[in-house]
VOGU-3710 file (C-alpha; in Angstrom, 3 decimals, decimal comma):
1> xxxxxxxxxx> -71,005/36,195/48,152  -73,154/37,404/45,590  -74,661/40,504/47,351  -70,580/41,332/47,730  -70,012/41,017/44,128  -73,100/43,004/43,038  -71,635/45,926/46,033  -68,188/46,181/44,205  -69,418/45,823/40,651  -71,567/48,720/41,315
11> xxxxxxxxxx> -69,227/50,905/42,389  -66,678/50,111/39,355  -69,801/50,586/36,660  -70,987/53,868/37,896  -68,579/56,186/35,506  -68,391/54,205/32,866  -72,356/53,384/32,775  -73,081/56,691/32,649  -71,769/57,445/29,615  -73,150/54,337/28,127
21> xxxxxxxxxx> -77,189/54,497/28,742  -77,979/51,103/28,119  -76,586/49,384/30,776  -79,456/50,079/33,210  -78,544/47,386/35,403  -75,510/49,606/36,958  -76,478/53,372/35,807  -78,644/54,400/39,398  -76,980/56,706/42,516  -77,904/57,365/45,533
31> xxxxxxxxxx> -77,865/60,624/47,498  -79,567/59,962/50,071  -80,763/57,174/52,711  -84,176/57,218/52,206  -83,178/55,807/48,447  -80,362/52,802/49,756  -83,105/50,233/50,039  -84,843/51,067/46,729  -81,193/50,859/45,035  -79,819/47,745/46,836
41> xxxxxxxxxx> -82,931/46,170/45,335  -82,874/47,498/42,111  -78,941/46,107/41,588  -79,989/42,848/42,873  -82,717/42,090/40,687  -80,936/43,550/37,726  -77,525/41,549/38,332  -78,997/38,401/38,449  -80,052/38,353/35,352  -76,872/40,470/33,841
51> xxxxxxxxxx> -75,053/36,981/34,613  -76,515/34,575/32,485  -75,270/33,109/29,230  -76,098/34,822/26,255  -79,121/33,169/23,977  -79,104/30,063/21,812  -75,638/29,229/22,865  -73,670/26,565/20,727  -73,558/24,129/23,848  -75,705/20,920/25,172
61> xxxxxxxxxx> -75,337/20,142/28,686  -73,345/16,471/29,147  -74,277/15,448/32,882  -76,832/16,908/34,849  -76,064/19,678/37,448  -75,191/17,517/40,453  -71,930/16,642/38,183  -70,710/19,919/36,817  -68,531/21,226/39,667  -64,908/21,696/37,993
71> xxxxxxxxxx> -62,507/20,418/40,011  -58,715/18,865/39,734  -57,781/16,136/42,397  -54,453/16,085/43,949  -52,574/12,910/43,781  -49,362/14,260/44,877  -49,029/17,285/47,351  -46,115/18,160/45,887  -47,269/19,033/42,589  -49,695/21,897/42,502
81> xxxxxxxxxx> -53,081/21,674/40,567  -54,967/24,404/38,998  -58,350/25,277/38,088  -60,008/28,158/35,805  -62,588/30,499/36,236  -63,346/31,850/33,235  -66,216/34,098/31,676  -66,488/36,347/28,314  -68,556/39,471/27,566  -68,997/41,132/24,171
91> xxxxxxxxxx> -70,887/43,847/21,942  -71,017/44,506/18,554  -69,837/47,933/18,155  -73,756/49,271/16,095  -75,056/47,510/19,314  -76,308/49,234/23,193  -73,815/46,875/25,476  -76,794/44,796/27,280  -75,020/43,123/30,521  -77,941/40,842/30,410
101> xxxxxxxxxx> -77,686/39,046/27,567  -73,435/39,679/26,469  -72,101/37,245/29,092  -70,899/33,749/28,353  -69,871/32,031/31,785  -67,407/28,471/30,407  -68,870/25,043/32,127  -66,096/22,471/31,476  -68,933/19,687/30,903  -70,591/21,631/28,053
111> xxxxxxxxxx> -70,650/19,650/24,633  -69,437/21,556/22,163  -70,408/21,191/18,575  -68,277/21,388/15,365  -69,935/24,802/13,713  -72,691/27,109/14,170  -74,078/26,686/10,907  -77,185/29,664/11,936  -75,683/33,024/12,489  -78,603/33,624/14,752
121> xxxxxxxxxx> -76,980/31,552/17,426  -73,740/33,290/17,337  -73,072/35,552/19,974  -74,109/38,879/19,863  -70,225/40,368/19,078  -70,553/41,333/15,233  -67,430/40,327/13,792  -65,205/39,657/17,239  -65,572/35,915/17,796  -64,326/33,662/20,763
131> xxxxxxxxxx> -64,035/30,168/22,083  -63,292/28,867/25,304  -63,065/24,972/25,171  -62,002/21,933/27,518  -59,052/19,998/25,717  -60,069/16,202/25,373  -60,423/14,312/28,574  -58,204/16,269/30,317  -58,068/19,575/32,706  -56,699/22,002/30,598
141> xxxxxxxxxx> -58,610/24,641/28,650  -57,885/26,337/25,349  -59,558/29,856/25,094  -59,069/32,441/22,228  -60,406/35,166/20,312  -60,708/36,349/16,737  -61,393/39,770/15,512  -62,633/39,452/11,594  -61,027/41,876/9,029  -63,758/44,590/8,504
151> xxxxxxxxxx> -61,747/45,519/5,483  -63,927/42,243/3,490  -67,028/44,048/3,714  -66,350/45,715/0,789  -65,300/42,856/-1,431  -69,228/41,815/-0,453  -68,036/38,995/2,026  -69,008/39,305/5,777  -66,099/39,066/8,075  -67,459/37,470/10,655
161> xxxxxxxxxx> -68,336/34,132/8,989  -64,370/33,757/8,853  -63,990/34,699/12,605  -67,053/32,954/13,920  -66,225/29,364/12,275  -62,200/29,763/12,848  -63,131/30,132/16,517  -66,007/27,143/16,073  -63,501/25,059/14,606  -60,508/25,530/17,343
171> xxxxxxxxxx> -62,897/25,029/19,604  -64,247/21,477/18,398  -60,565/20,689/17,902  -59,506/21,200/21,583  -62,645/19,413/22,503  -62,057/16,153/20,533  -58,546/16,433/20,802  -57,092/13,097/20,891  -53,322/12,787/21,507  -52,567/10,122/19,002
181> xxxxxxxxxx> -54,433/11,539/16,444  -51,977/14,657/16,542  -48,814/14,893/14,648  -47,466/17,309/16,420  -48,265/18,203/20,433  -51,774/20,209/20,967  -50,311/23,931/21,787  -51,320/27,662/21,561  -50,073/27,653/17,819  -50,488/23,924/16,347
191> xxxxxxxxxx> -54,182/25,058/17,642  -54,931/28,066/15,442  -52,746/25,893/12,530  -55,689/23,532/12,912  -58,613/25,984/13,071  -57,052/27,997/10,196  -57,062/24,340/8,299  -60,479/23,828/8,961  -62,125/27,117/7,559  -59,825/27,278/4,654
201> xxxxxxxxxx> -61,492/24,440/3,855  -64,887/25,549/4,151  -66,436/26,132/1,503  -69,395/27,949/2,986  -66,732/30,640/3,361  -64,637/31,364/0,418  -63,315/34,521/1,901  -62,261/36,520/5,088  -59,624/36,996/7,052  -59,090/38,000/11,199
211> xxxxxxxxxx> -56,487/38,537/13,612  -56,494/36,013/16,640  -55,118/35,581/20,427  -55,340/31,627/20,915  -54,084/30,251/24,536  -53,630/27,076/26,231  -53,818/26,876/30,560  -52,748/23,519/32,129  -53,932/22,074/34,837  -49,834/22,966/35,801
221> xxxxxxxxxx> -50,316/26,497/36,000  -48,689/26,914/32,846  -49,988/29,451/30,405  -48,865/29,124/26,494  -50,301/32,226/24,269  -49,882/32,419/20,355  -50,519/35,863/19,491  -51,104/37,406/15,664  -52,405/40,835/14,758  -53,774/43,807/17,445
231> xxxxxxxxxx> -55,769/41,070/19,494  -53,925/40,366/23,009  -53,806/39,524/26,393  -52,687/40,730/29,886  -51,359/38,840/32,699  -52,295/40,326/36,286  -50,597/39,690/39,536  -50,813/41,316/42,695  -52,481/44,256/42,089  -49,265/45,099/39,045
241> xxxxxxxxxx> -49,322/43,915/35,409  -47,016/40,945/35,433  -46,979/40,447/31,596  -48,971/41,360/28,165  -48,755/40,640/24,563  -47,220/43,260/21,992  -49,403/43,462/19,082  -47,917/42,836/15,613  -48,649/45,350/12,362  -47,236/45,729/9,349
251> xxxxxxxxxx> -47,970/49,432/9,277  -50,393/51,438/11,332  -53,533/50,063/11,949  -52,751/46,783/9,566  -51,997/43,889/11,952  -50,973/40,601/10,677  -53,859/38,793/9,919  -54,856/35,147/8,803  -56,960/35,086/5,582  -58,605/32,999/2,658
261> xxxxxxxxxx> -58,272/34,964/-0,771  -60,293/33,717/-3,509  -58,143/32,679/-6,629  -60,145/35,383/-8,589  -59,395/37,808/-6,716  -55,368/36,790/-6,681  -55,542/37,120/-10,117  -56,735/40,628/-10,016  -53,752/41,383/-8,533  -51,596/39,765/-10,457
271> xxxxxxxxxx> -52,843/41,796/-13,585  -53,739/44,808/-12,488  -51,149/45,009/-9,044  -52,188/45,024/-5,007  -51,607/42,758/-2,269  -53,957/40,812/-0,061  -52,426/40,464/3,551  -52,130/36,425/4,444  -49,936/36,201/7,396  -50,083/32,292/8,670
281> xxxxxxxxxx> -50,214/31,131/12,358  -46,419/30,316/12,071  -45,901/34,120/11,717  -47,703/34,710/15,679  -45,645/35,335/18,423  -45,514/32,265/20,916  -44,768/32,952/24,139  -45,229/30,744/27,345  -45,678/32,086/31,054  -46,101/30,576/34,894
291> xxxxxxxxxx> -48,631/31,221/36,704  -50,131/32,049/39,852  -52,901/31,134/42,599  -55,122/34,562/42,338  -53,729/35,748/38,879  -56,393/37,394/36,227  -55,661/36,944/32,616  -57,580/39,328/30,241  -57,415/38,295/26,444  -59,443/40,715/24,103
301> xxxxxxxxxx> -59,896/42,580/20,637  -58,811/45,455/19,276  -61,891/47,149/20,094  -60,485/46,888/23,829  -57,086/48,005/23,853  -57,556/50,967/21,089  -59,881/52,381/23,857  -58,521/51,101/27,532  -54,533/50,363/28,020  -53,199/47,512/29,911
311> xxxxxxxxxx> -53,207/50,220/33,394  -56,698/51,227/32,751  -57,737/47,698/32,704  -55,400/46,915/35,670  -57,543/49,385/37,694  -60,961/47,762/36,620  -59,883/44,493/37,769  -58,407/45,501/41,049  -61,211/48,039/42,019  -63,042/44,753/41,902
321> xxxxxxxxxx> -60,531/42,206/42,962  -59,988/44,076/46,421  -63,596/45,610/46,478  -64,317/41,521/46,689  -61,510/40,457/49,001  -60,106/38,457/46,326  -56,958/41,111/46,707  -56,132/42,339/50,169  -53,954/45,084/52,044  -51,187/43,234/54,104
331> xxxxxxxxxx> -48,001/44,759/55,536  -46,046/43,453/52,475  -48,502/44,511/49,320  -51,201/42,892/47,897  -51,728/39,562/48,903  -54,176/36,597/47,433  -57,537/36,725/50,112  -58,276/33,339/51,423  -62,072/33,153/50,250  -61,058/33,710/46,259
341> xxxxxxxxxx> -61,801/30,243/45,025  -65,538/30,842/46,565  -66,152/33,715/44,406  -64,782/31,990/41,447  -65,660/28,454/41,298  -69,322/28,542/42,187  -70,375/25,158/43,822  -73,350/23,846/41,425  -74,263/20,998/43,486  -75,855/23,338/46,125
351> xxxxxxxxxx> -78,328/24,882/43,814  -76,725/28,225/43,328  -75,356/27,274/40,164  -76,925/30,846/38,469  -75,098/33,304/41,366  -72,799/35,252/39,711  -69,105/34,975/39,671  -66,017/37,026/40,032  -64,929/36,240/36,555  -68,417/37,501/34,839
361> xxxxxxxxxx> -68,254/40,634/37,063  -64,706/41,327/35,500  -65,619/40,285/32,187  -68,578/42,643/32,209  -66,375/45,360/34,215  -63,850/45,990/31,326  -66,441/45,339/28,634  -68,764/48,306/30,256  -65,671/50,881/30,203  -64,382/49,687/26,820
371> xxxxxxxxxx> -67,856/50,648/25,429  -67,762/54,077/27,094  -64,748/54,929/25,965  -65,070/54,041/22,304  -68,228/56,379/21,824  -66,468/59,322/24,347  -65,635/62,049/21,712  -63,421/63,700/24,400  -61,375/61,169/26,678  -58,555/60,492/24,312
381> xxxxxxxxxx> -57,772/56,542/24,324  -54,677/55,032/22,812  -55,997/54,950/19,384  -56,354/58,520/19,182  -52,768/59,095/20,867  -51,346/56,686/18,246  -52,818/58,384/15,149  -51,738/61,941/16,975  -48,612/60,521/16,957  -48,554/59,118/13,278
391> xxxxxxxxxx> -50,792/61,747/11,743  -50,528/64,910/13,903  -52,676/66,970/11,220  -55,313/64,374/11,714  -58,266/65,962/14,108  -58,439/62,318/15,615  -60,092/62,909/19,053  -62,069/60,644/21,736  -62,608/57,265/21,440  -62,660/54,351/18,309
401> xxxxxxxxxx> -65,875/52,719/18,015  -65,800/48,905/17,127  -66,842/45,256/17,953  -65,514/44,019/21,804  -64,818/41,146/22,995  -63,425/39,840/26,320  -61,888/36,601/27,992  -60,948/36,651/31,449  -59,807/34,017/33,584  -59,167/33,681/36,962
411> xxxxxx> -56,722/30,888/38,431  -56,984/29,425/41,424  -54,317/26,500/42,776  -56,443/23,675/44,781  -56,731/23,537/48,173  -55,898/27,099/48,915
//
């Protein structure tokens, strides 16, 4: 499985890791035979180690290994169950993308604490932040992301301390979640209330602000997505983009954002005139979707879709989807292959708990081309078409560099 994975992620790395040197894991060709062998190896020792979490992460193991295989039973036949594979990769955007390290691969059976108090064991994604979380004792996951306002650095406050601990704190709050301690239902929205409750009152950060994509997946195969600011997701189906999030802005290039103003700084405006931006999370478009065995949901930053669109990305993921069999040809379209859940949920108990999966290859896929296209200074992305289109006397060209940070999850119904 692995050896198939490393084949097809290959072949979808080559342009884009080109352009980006770094990723030396992915950047070697071969013109001739005499040079297959040396290659094949070369990719194989290089991939496994491109699929390992990133350093220091902010999670203790619960149960040993034996126990960590992910799994819904079926009580009824009648009522399908669903599980998640789900991976992130990232890069700051003053950072060489390193495949090695920029990979976070979720284990449902990781504790999770309440807040990273060392910025050293944040991951390495400057001021994009994300979470992926089990909620309580059940089967469904919350995941989200949270791209800090880099507009704070020059009121001296670093924006990802607001992004970083907003996503720390949904994340403990899906983890601990207790029903009865809720007034209102845990959902995609009463989630991000609860982590914008929790840094607001922080007082190890008095200021900041950041957009943020928050989601909930049930163990139903229902998807419910709270969306505010330029952050987003897209839902894949079948080799065709099934459905996406519109991002909201109150002008170009200012999306709604969530935000702690100090009370000095309010008053500066008061006197002297000026707005701070302080959308809430009841201002985030809600939305709520079915889904699919074999689906691919992509959430990620800005720093994504200002350099990749939703088609660009659908190509990524299908390049790899039917370069895996995960897709396949059949006389009526793309179908779901029969060996998916094997690439995706990886069976621990068998010792081959570090073999890569198909989510970390897609994670890692879109993450790659996303960082060649923000530093190409001649492959106009949609950022540059948009300020064309705003500002045509603007010499806008090529890509946008910035932090990037991706979720992707693949779902898988049991027993298929």
């Amino acid at each position: 499985m692995a050896v198939v994975l490393r084949d097809v992620a290959f072949a979808t790395h080559r342009r884009a890791c080109l352009k980006e040197t770094s990723i030396t894991a992915f950047c070697v060709t071969s013109r001739n035979s005499a040079t297959s062998g040396i290659l094949s190896t070369r990719i194989r020792q290089s991939t496994d180690a491109s699929l390992r979490t990133y350093r220091n992460p902010p999670f203790q193991n619960r149960v040993p290994a034996s126990a960590r295989a992910f799994s819904v039973s079926c009580a009824l036949k009648s009522t399908p169950k669903f599980n998640y594979g789900i991976s992130a990769s990232f890069t700051a955007k003053d950072r060489r993308y390193n495949p090695t390290r920029n990979v976070f691969n979720f284990n449902p059976y990781n504790h999770i604490r309440a807040r990273r108090k060392d910025k050293r064991t944040r991951p390495d994604s400057g001021q994009d932040a994300f979470f992926v979380s089990r909620i309580g004792e059940t089967s469904d996951v919350a995941l989200g992301i949270a791209d800090g306002v880099g507009g704070w650095v020059d009121s001296g406050v670093d924006p990802a301390d607001f992004s970083h601990g907003f996503c720390d704190y949904m994340a403990h709050a899906a983890y601990t979640h207790k029903p009865e301690e809720w007034k209102v239902p845990l959902g995609a929205r009463s989630l991000m209330q609860r982590g914008y409750e929790d840094i607001s009152n922080d007082e190890t950060v008095p200021a900041g602000g950041s957009t943020a994509c928050v989601a909930i997946v049930r163990e139903s195969g229902k998807l419910e997505v709270a969306n505010l600011g330029d952050s987003g997701f897209v839902q894949l189906r079948s080799n065709a983009v099934h459905t996406y999030s519109e991002p909201q802005t109150h002008a170009f290039n200012t999306p709604y954002q969530l935000s702690i103003v100090p009370k000095k700084m309010r008053a500066r405006q008061r006197a002297f005139g000026g707005t701070q931006l302080c959308d809430m999370p009841r201002d985030a478009n809600a939305s709520q979707h079915s889904l699919r065995h074999g689906d691919v949901l992509v959430f990620a930053s800005d720093g994504v879709w200002d350099n990749l669109s939703r088609h660009d990305i659908l190509k990524i993921v299908s390049k790899l989807m039917i370069g895996a069999k995960a897709w396949i040809h059949t006389e009526n379209g793309i179908d779901v292959g029969a060996d998916i859940s094997k690439f995706v949920m990886t069976d621990v108990t068998s010792g081959t708990e570090d073999i890569p999966t198909l989510q970390s290859f897609l994670a890692i896929g879109i993450t790659g081309e996303a960082k060649a296209a923000s530093v190409n200074t001649k492959l106009d992305g949609p950022f540059a078409r948009e300020v064309q289109r705003e500002y045509p006397h603007e010499n806008w060209r090529g890509g946008k560099v910035d932090d990037i940070c991706v979720v992707v999850a693949v779902v898988c119904e049991e027993g298929k």
